[in-house]
TORZABA-334110 format. One line per field, with one value per residue: residue number from 1; residue in one letter; x, y, z negated of N, C-alpha, C, O, CB in turn. Coordinates in steps of 0.001 Angstrom, whole numbers, plus 524288, in hexadecimal, padded with zeros to 5 digits. Atoms other than C-alpha are relative to their C-alpha. Last residue first. Glycine has a CB too. Layout:
BEGIN
num: NUM,...
residuo: A,...
npx: X,...
npy: Y,...
npz: Z,...
capx: X,...
capy: Y,...
capz: Z,...
cpx: X,...
cpy: Y,...
cpz: Z,...
opx: X,...
opy: Y,...
opz: Z,...
cbpx: X,...
cbpy: Y,...
cbpz: Z,...
//
This chain:
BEGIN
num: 70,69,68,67,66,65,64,63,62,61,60,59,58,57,56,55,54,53,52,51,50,49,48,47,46,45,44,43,42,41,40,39,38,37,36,35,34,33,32,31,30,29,28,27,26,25,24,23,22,21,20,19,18,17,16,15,14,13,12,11,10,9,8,7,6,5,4,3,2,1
residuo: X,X,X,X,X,X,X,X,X,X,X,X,X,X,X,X,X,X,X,X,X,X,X,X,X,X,X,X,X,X,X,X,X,X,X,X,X,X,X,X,X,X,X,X,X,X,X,X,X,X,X,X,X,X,X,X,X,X,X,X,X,X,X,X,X,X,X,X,X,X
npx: 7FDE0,7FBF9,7FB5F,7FDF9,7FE37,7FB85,7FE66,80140,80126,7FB9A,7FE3A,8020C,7FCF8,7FA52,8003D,801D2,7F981,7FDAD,80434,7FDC0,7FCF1,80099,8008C,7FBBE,7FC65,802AA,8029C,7FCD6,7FDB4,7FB0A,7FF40,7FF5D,803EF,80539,7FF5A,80140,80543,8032A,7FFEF,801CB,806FE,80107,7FF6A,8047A,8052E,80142,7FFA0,80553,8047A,8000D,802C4,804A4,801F7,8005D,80498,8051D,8004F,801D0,804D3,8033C,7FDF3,80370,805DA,80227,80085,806CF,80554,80152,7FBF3,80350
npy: 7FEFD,805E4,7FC7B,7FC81,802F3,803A4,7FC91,7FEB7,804D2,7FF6B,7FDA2,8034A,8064D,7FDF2,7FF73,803BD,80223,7FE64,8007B,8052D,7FFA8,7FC8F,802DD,803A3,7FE82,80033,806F5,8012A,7FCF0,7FD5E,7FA68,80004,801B5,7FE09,7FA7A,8013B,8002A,7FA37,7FCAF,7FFEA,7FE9A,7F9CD,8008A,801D6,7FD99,7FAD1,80000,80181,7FBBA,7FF02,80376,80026,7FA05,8002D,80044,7FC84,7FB9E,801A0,8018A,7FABA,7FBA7,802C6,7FEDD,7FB5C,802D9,7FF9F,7FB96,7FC8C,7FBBF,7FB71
npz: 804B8,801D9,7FEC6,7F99A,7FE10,800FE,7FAB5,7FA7F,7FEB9,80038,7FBDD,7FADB,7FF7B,7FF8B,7FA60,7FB89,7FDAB,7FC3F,7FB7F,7FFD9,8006D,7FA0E,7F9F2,7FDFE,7FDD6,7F8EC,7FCE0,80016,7FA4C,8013A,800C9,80493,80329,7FDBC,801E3,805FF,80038,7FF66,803EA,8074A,7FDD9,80073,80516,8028A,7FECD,80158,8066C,7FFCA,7FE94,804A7,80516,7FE0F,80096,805D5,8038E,7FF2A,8048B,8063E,80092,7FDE9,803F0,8040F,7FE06,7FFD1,80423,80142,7FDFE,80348,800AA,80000
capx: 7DC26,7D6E3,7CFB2,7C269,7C5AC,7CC06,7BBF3,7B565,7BAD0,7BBE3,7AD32,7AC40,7B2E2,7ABA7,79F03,7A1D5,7A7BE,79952,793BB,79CB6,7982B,78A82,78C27,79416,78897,77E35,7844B,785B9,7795C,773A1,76519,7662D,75E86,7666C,773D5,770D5,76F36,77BFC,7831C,77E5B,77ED8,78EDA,79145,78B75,794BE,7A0D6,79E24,79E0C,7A9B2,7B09D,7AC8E,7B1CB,7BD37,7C0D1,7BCA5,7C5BE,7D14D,7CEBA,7D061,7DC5E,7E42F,7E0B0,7E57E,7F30A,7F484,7F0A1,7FCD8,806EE,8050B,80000
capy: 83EA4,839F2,8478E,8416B,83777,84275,84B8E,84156,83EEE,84C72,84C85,84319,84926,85665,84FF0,84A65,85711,85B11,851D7,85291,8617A,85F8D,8550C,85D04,8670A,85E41,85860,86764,86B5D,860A7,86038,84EE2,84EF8,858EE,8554D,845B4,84B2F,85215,8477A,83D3D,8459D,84970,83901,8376D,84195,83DE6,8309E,8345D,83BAF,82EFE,82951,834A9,8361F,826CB,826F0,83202,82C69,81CF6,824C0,82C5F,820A4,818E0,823C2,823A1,8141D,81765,81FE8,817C8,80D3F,80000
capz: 7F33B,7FF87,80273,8054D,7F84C,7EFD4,7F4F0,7EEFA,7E267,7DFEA,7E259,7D92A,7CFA4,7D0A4,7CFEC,7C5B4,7BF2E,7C26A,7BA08,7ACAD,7AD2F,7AF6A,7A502,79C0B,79CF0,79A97,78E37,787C3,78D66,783C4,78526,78457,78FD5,79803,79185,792EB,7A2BA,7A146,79D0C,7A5B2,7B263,7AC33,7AB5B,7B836,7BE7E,7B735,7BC79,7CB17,7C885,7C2E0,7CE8C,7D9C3,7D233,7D16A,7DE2D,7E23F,7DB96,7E03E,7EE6F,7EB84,7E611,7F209,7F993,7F297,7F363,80262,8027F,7FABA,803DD,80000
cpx: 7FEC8,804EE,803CF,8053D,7FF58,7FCB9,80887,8031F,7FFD2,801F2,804F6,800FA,7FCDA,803CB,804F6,80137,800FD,8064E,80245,7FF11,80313,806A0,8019F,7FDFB,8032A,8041A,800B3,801D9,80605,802FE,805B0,7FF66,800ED,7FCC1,7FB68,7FF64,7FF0C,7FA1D,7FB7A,7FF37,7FE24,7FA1C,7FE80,7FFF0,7FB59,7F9EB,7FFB0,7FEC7,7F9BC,7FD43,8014B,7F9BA,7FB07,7FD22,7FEC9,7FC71,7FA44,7FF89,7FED3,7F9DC,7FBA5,7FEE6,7FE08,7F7FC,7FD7B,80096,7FAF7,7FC2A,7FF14,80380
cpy: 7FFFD,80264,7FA4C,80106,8029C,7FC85,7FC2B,80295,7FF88,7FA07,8025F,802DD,7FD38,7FCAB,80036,7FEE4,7FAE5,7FF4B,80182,7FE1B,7FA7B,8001F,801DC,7FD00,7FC0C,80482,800AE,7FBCF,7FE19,80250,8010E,806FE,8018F,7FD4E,80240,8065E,7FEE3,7FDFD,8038F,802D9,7FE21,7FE7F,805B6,8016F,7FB9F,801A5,8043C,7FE47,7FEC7,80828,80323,7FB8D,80092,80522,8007F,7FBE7,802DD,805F2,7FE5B,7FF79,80371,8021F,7FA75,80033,805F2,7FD21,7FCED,803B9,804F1,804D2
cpz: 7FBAE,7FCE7,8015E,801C7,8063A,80524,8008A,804B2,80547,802D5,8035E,8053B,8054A,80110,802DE,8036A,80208,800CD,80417,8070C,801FE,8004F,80395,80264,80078,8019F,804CA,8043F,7FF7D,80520,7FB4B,7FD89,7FA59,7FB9C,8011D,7FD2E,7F7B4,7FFE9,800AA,7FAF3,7FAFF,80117,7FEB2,7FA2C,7FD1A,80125,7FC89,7F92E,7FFDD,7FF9D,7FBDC,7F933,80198,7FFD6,7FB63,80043,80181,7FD97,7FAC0,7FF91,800DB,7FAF7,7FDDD,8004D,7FE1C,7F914,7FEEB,7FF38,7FB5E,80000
opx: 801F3,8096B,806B9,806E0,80247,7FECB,80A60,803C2,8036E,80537,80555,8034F,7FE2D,806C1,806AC,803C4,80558,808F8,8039D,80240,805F0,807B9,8050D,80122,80292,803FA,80366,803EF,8083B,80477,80645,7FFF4,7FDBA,7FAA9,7FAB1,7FCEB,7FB96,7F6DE,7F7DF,7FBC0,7FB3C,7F759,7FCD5,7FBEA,7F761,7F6C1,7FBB8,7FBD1,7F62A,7FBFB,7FD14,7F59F,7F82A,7F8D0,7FA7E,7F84E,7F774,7FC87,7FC30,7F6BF,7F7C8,7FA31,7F95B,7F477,7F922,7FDDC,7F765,7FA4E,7FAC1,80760
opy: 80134,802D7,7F99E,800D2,80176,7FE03,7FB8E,801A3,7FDA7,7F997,804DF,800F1,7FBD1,7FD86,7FD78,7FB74,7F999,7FF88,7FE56,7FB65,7FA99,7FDBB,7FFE9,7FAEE,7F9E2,804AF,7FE4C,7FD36,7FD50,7FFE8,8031F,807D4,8039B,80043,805EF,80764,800D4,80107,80461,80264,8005B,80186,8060D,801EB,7FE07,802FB,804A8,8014D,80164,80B1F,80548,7FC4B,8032E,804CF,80124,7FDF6,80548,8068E,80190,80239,80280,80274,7FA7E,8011E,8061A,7F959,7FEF5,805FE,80614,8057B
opz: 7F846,7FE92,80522,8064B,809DB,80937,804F0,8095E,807D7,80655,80775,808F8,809B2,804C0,8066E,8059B,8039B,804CB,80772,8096D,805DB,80455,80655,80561,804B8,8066D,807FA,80858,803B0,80905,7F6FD,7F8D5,7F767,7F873,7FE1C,7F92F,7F4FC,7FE15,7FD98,7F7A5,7F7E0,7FE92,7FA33,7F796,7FBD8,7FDC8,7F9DB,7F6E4,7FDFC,7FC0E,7FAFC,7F6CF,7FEBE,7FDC1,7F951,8019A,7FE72,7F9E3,7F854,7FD24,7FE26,7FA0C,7FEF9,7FD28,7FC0F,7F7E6,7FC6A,7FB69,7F999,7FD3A
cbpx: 80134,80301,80253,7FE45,7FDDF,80102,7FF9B,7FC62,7FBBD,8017F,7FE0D,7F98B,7FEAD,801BC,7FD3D,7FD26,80448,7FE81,7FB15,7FC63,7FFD4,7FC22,7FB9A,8031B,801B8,7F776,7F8DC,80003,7FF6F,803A2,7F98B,80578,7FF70,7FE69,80468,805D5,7FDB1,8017D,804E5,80270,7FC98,80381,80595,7FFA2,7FF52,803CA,80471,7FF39,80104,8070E,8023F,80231,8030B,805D0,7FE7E,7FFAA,805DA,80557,7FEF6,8014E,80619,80203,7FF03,80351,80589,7FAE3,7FFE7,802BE,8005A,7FC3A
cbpy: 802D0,7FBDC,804D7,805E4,7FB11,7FCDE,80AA2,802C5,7FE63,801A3,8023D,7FEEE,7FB4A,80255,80476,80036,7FFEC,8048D,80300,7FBB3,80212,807CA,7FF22,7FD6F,803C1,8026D,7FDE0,7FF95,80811,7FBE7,80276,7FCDC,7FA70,7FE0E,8031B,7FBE2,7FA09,803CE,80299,7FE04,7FBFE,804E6,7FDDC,7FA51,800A9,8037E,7FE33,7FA9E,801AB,7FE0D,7F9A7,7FBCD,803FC,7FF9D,7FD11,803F4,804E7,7FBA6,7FC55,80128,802E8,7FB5E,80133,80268,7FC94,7FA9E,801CE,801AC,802A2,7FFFC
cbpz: 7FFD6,80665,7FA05,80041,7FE24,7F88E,7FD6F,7FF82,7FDD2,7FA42,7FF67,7FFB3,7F938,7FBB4,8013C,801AC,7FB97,7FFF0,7FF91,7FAEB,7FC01,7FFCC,8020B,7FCDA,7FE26,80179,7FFA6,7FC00,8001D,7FD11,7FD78,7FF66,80095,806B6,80253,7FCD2,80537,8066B,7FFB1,7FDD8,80646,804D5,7FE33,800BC,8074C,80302,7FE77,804E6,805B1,7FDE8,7FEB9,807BA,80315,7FC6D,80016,8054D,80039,7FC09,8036D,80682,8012D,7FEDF,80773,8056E,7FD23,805EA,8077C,7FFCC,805B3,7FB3D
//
C-alpha cells in the first residue's frame, strides 16, 4: 500500500467519523432542548439548541473534508 492511498483512507474514516459524531451531537442537542421545553428549563433548551447546531456544524465539516478529500 502506498503512502498516498494510506493518506486518503485516513481522510475518508476522518470525515465519517465527523459526519457521525455530528449526527449524534445533533440528536443529543433535539433531546436536550425538547426535555428543556417540557421540563420549562431554558437552561436545558438552550444547551440543546446549542449542542444541535454544533451538529450540524460537524457534519457539515464532515461533508465538505470528503468533497475536498481532506
Amino acid at each position: 500500500m502506498s503512502g498516498r492511498t494510506f493518506i486518503k483512507e485516513n481522510v475518508m474514516k476522518s470525515s465519517i467519523r465527523d459526519k457521525m459524531e455530528g449526527t449524534g451531537h445533533k440528536a443529543k442537542g433535539i433531546v436536550k432542548e425538547s426535555v428543556g421545553k417540557l421540563s420549562d428549563n431554558p437552561r436545558m433548551e438552550a444547551e440543546g439548541t446549542v449542542e444541535k447546531i454544533a451538529g450540524k456544524v460537524q457534519h457539515k465539516i464532515g461533508e465538505a473534508k470528503k468533497v475536498l478529500g481532506k
